[in-house]
C-alpha positions as CSV (number, residue, x, y, z in Angstrom):
1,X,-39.9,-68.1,18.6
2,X,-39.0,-65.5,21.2
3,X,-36.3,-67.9,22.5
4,X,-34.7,-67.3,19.7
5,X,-34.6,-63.9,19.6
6,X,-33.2,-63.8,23.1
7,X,-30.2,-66.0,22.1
8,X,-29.2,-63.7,19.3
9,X,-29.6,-60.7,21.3
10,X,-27.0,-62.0,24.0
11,X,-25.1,-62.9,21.4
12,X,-24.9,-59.4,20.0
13,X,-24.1,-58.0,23.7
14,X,-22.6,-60.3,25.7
15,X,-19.3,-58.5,25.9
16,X,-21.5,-55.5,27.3
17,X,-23.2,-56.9,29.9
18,X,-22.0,-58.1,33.3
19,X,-21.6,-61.6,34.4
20,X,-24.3,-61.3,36.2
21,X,-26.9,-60.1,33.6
22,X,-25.6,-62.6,31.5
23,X,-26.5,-65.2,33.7
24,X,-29.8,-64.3,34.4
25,X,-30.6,-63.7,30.4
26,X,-29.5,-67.3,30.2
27,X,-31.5,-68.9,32.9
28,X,-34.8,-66.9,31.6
29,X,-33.6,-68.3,28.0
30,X,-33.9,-71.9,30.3
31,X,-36.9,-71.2,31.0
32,X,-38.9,-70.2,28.3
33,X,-37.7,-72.7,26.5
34,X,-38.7,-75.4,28.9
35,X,-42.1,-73.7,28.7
36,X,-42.1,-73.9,25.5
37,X,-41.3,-77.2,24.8
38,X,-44.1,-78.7,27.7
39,X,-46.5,-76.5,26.6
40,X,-46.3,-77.8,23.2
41,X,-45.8,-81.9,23.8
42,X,-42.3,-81.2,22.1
43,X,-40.8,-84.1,24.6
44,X,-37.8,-85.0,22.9
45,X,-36.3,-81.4,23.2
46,X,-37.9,-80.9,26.6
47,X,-35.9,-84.1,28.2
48,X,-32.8,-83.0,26.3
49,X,-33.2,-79.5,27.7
50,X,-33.4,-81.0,31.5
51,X,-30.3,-82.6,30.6
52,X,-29.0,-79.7,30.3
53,X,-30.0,-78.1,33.1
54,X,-26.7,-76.4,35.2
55,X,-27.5,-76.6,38.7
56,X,-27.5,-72.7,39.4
57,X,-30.9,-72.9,37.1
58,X,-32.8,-74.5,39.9
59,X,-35.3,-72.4,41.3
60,X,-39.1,-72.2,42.5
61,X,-40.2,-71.2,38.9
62,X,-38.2,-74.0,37.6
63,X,-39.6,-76.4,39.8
64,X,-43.6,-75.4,39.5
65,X,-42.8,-75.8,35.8
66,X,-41.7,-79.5,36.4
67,X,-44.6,-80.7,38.5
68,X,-47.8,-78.5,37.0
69,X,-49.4,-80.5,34.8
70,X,-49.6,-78.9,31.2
71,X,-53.2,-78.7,31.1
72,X,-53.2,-76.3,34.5
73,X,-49.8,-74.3,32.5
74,X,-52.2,-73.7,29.4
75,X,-54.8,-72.3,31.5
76,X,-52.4,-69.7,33.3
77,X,-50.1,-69.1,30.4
78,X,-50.9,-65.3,29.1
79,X,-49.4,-66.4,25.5
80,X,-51.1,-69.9,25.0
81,X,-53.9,-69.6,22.9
């Protein structure tokens, strides 16, 4: 899984990278894991994920991920087959 690969590889640099850049590594982690789990009716994980949620992670994306129903995501996803 790609998410996974993104975790190790802040792991690896997190003391190089800014604040910043960490942060947004992180919330595109968030994401694509939320995408992830809808996409593939993994609900457990995806509830325990939106527990998780930090309020800085809150955006439009995050949002239109929420409410589109996961027939729709399928459709638009580039890497669903």
């Amino acid at each position: 899984m790609e998410v996974e690969e993104l975790k190790n590889w802040l792991e690896e640099n997190k003391i190089k990278l800014s604040n910043d850049d960490v942060f947004n590594v992180e919330k595109r982690i968030f994401l694509k894991e939320i995408l992830y789990y809808k996409l593939y009716k993994n609900f457990k994980d995806y509830f325990n994920c939106l527990t998780k949620l930090k309020i800085n992670y809150i955006n439009l994306k995050l949002i239109l991920l929420l409410l589109i129903p996961v027939v729709i995501l399928k459709k638009i996803s580039w890497f669903h087959n």
